[in-house]
N, C-alpha and C positions, 0 to 999 in steps of 0.2 A: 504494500500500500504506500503512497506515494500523497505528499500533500502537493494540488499541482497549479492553484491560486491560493491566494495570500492577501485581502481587500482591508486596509485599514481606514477608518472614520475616523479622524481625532475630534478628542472633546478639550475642551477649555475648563475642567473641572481639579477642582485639589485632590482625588483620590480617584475618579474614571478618567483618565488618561484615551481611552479610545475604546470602540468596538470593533468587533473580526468578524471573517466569515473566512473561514477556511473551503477549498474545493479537494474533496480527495479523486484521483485516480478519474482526473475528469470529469467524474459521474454521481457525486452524491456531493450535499453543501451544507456545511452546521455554520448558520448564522445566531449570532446574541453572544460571542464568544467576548467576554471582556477585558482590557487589560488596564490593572488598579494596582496603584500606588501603595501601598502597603508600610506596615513600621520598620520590617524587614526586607524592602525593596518590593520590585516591579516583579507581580505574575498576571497568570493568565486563569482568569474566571469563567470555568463553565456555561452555557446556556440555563438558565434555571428560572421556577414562576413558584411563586409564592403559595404557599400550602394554604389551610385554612386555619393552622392555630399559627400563621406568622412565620413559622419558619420558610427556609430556601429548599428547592428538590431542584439537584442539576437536572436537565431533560435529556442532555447527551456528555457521556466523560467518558474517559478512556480506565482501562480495565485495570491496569497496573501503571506502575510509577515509572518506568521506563517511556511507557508509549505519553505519557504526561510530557516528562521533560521532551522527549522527542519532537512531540507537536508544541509545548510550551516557548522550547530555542527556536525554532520557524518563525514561529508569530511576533515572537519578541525581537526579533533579529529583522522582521519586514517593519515592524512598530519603529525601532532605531532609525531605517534608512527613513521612513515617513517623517522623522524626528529632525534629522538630520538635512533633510530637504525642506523642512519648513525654516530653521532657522537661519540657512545659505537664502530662501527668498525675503526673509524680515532683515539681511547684509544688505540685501542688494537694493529694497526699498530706500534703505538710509541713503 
C-alpha cells in the first residue's frame, strides 16, 4: 500500500495547524485527517465524530504503531513543505 496524494488545508489556528486527506494506492481517500500542535510537538489526528457522552471515536486509524508513524512522517513531511512555501510567499510579499 502506497500513500499516493498528500492535500494539505492550513489553518491559522494555535493548536489545528491544518487538515489532510490522504489518497492510498490511487483508489481509496481518508479525509478529516488533522494535524495539531501538541505540548509535545506536531502529530497527526485521526478522522473522528463525537460520540454521544462527548467523547472522540476515530472513524478511520491504522492498526498498529508502525503503519501510524509510517503515514504520520508523509503527512507531516507534505505539512512542512506546505509550511515552508507559505513563508518563502509572506518573503517575497515584503
Amino acid at each position: 500500500m502506497d500513500i499516493t496524494e498528500v492535500r494539505i488545508s492550513m489553518r491559522d489556528d494555535a493548536k489545528l495547524k491544518a487538515f489532510a486527506s490522504i489518497t492510498l494506492d490511487d483508489c481509496f481517500v481518508i479525509r478529516g485527517l488533522k494535524i495539531i500542535k501538541g505540548q509535545t510537538g506536531t502529530f497527526v489526528a485521526m478522522p473522528s465524530r463525537k460520540r454521544k457522552d462527548g467523547d472522540y471515536q476515530d472513524i478511520a486509524h491504522p492498526i498498529n504503531n508502525s503503519t501510524r508513524k509510517w503515514m504520520e512522517d508523509i503527512v507531516l513531511s507534505k505539512y512542512e513543505e506546505e509550511l515552508a512555501k507559505l513563508q518563502q510567499e509572506k518573503q517575497v510579499v515584503k
